[in-house]
N, C-alpha and C positions, 0 to 999 in steps of 0.2 A: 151316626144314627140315620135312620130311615124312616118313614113312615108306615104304620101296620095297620090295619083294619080287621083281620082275621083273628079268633075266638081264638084259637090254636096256639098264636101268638103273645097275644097278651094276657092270655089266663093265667101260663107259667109264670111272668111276672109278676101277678098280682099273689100268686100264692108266695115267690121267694119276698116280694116286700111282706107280707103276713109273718112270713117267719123270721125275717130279720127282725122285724118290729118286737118278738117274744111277748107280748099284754100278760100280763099278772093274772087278769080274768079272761075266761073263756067269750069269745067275739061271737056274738050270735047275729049279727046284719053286717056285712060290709059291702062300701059302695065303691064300685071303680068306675070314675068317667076315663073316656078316652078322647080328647081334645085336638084341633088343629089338623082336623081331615078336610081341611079346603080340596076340590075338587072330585073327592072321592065319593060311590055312590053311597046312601043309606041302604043300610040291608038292615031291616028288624029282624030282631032273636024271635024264638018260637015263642021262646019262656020268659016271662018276668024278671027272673030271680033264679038265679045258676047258683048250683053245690059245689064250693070250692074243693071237698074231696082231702080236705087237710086234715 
């Protein structure tokens, strides 16, 4: 493993964890933190709240 900071990156993940997960009911907020960026810059999103596209 390596450290990621890039949308690019960890967006794929957050959708295959979504779909592993299968919810009975349809998810209408989820939240992805991404943790343990010691030294890496902040770059803020444009957007609030990203379209997983799922």
């Amino acid at each position: 493993p390596r450290p990621v900071s890039e949308l690019a990156e960890v967006l794929p993940v957050a959708r295959e964890l979504l779909r592993a997960l299968d919810p009975a009911r349809p998810v209408r907020l989820l939240g992805v933190r991404v943790a343990g960026m010691e030294g890496q810059p902040i770059v803020p999103l444009e957007a609030d709240q990203l379209d997983l596209g799922v």
